[in-house]
C-alpha positions as CSV (number, residue, x, y, z in Angstrom):
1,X,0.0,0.0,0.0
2,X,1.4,3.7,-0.9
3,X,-0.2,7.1,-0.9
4,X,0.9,10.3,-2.0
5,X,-0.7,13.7,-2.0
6,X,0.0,17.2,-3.3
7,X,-1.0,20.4,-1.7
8,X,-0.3,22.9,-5.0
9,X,2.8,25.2,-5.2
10,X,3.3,28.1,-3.0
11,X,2.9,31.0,-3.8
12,X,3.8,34.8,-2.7
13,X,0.8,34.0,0.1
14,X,2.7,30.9,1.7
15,X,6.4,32.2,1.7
16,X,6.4,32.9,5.4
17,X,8.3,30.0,7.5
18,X,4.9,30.0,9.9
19,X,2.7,29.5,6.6
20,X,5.4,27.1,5.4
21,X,5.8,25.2,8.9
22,X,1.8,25.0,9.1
23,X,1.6,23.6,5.7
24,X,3.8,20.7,6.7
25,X,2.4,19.9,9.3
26,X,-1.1,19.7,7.5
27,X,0.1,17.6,4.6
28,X,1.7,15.4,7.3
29,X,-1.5,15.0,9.6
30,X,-3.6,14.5,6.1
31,X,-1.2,11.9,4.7
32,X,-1.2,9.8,8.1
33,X,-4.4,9.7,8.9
34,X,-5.1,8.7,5.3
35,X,-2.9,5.9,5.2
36,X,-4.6,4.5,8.2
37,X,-8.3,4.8,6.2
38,X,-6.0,3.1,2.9
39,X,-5.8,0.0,5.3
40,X,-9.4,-0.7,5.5
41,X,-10.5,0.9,2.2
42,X,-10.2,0.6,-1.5
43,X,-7.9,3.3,-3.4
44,X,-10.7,5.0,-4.6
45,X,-12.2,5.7,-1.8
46,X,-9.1,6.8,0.1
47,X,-8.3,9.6,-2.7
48,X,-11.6,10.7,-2.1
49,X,-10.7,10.9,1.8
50,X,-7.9,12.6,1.1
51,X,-8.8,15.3,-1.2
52,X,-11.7,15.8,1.4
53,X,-9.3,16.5,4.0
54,X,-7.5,18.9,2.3
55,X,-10.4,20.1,0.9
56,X,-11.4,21.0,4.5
57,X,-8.0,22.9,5.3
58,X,-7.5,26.4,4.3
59,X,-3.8,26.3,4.1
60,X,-4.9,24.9,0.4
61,X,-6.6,26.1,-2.4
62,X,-9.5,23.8,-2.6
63,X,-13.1,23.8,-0.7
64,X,-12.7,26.6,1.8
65,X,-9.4,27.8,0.7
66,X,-10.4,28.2,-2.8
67,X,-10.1,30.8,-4.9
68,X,-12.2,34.0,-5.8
69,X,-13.1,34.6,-9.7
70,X,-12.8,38.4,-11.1
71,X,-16.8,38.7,-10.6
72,X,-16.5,37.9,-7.0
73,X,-17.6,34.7,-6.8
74,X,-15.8,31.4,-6.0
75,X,-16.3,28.4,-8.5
76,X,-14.5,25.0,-7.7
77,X,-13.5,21.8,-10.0
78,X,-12.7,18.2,-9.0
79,X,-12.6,15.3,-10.4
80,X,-11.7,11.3,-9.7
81,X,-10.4,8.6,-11.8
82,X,-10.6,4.2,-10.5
83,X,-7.5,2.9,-12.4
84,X,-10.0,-0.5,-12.8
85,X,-13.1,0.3,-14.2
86,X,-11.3,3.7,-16.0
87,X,-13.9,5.6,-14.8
88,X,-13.3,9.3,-14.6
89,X,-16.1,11.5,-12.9
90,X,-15.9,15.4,-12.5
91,X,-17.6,18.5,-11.3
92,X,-16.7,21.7,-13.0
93,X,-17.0,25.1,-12.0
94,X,-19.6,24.0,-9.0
95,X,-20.4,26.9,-6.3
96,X,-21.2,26.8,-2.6
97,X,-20.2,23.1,-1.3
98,X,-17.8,22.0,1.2
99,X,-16.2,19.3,-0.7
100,X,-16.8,19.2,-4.5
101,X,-15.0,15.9,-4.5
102,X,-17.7,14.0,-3.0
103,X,-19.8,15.2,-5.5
104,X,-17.6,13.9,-7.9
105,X,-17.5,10.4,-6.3
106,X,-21.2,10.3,-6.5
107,X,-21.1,10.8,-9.8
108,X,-18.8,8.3,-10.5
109,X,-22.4,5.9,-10.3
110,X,-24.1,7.4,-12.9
111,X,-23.9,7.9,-16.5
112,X,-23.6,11.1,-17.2
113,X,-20.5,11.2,-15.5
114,X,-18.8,15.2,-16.0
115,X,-21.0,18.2,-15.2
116,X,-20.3,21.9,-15.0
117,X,-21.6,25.6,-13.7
118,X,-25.1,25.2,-13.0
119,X,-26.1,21.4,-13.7
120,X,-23.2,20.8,-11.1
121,X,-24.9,23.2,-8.8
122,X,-28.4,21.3,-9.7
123,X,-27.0,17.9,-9.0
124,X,-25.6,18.8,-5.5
125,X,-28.4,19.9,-4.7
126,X,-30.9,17.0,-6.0
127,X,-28.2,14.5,-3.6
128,X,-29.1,16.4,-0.9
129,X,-25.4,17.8,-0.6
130,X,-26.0,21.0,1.8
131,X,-25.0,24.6,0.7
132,X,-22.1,26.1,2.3
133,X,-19.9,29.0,1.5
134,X,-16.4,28.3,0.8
135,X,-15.5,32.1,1.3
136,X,-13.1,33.1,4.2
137,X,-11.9,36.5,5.3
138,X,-8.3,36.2,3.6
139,X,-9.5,35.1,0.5
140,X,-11.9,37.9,0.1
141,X,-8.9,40.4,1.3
142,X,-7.0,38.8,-1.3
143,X,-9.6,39.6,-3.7
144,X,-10.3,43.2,-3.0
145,X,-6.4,43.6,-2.9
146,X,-5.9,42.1,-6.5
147,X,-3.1,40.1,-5.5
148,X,-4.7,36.3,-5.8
149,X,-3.9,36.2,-9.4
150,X,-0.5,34.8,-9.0
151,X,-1.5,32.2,-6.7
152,X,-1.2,28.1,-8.3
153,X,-2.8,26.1,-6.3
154,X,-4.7,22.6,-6.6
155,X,-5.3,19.7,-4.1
156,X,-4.8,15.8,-5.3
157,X,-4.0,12.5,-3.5
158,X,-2.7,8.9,-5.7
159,X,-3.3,5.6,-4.2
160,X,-2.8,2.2,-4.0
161,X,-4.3,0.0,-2.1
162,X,-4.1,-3.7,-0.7
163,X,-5.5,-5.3,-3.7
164,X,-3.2,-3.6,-6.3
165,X,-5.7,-1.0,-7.3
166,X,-5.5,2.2,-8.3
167,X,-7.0,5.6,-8.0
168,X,-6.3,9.5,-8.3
169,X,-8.1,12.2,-7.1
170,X,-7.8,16.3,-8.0
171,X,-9.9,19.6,-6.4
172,X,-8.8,22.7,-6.7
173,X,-10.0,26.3,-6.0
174,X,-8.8,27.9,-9.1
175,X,-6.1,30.1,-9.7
176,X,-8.1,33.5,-8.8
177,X,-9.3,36.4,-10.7
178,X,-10.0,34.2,-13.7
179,X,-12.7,35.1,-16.0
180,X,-15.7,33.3,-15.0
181,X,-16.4,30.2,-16.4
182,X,-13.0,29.0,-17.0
183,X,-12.4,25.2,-17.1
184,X,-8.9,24.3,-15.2
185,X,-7.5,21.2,-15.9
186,X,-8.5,19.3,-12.6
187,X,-11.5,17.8,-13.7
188,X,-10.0,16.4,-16.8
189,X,-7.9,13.7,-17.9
190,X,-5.0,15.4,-18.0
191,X,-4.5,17.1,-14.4
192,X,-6.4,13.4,-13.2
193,X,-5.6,10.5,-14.2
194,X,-5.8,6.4,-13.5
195,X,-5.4,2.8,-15.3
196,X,-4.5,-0.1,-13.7
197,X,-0.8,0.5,-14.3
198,X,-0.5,4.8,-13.1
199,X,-2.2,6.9,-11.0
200,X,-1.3,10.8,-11.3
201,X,-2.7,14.0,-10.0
202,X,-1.4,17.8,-11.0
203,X,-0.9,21.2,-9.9
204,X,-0.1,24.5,-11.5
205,X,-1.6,26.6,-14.8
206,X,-4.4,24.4,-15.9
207,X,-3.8,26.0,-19.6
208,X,-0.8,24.4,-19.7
209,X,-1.3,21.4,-18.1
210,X,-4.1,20.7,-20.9
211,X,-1.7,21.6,-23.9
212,X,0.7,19.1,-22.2
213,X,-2.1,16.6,-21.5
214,X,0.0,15.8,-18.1
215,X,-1.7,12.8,-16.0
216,X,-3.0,10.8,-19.1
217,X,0.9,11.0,-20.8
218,X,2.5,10.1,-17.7
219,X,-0.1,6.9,-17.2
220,X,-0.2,6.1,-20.8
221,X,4.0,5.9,-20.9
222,X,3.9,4.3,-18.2
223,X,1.6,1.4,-19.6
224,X,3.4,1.5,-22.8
225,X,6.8,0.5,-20.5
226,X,8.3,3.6,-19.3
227,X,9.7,3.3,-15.8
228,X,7.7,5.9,-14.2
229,X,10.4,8.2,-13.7
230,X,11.0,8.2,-17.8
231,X,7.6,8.4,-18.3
232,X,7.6,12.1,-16.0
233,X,10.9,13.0,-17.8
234,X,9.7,12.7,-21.1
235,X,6.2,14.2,-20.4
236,X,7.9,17.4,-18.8
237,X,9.9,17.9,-21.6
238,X,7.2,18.4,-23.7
239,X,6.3,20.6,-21.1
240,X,9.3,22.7,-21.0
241,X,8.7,23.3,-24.6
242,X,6.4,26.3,-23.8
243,X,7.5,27.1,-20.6
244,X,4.8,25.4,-19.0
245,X,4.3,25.5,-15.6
246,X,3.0,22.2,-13.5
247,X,4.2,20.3,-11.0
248,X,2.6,16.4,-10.4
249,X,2.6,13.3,-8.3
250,X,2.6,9.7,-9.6
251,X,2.4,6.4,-8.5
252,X,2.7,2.9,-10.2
253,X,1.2,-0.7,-9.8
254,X,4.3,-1.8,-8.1
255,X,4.2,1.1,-5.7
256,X,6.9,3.4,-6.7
257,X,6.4,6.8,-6.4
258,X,7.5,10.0,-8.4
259,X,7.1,13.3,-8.6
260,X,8.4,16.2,-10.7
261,X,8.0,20.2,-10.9
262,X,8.4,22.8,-14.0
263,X,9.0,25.6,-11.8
264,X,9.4,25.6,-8.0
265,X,8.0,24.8,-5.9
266,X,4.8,22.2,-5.2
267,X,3.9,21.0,-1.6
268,X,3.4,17.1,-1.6
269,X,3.6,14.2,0.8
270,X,4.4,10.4,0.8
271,X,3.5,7.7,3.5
272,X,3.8,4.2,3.1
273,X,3.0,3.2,6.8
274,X,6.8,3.5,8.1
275,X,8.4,6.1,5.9
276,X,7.1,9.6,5.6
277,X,8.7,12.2,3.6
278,X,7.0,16.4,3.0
279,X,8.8,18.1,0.4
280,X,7.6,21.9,-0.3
């Protein structure tokens, strides 16, 4: 069993050593008590656990750290991927609930499987998912003082569990002040991504991410036989060919785990049950 989660870059917000300390410690708390529910639960389910945990922390830029939009308003994205039935299931540009990625996991049952703006909002609502504003005080200071546009920030977690399954997980908050109705890359295949061989979750400018097509190059190299190290170099390459900015975290059927970063510097975390390493 292996687990590995991303908390998005840092920014100009998060360069203080008490912001940077308190991050730590988060990702650390988040990626323990994750690996204890990976013990008793499938890989899905635990990315689901996880994102919902960062989700819940506004140190990060998902649920209620996310992001306002240049009308005021905050609109979130999420999506999950099962590496066994290649199911993918998103929620685009959904407004006012706590943890987008549940929704997303619910949809994962249906058939329609990927909805956005106000269907999203319908849906919640028709599960019963309660309203709730994702807004806190320093985002909407951020806001007022135009400085959230620089922030890159996004949420993920890759697993795999006892039975050699696996699963990714994305949310994220957006990147702030971006025109309304902007689709990131979170809730697509290539910022989320998983097959039975790779699981892979990303962070950074969605734009770019897409033009790249991240997660499903990484996974789909690493099916095609590319150590998964190889399979990130040759990926961010491409990546480097426009100056693209992403950073991502990977994890294959054997259990080895990789992560790589255009332009410094993404938060992550890795637990295995004995080791645990932060990076940020």
């Amino acid at each position: 069993m292996k687990l590995l989660i991303h908390g998005g870059f840092f920014s100009e917000f998060s360069q203080s050593n008490e912001t940077k300390v308190a991050k730590q410690n988060a990702m650390e708390r988040i990626a323990k008590v994750s690996f204890e529910y990976l013990k008793t639960h499938s890989a899905i389910e635990t990315v689901v656990f996880a994102v919902e945990q960062l989700e819940n922390d506004s140190l990060f830029n998902a649920g209620i750290g996310s992001q306002i939009q240049n009308d005021g308003v905050i609109r979130m994205s999420a999506s999950l991927m099962d590496g066994t039935s290649k199911k993918f299931s998103g929620v685009i540009n959904i407004q006012e609930v706590k943890n987008p990625i549940r929704v997303a996991e619910n949809l994962i049952k249906v058939d329609d499987r990927v909805l956005g703006g106000e269907g999203a909002n319908a849906y919640a609502k028709s599960i019963g998912v309660e309203t709730f504003s994702t807004e806190i005080p320093e985002r909407r200071a951020e806001y007022e003082a135009k400085l959230a546009a620089s922030r890159l920030g996004t949420v993920g977690c890759v697993a795999l569990d006892n039975e050699g399954k696996l699963a990714a997980a994305t949310s994220t908050g957006g990147k702030g002040f971006e025109i309304p109705g902007r689709i990131s890359d979170s809730a697509t295949v290539a910022g989320n991504f998983a097959n039975d061989d790779c699981a892979v979750s990303c962070t950074g400018v969605g734009e770019d991410i897409v033009s790249a097509a991240v997660a499903s190059s990484i996974a789909t190299r690493v099916t095609d036989g590319f150590t998964i190290d190889k399979a990130f170099d040759k990926t961010f390459s491409e990546l480097a060919k426009f100056d693209g900015f992403a950073g991502a975290i990977g994890l294959d059927k054997y259990g080895n785990m990789f992560w790589q970063e255009s332009h410094p510097k993404i938060v992550f975390a890795a637990y295995d049950g004995v080791n645990f390493t932060v990076f940020s």
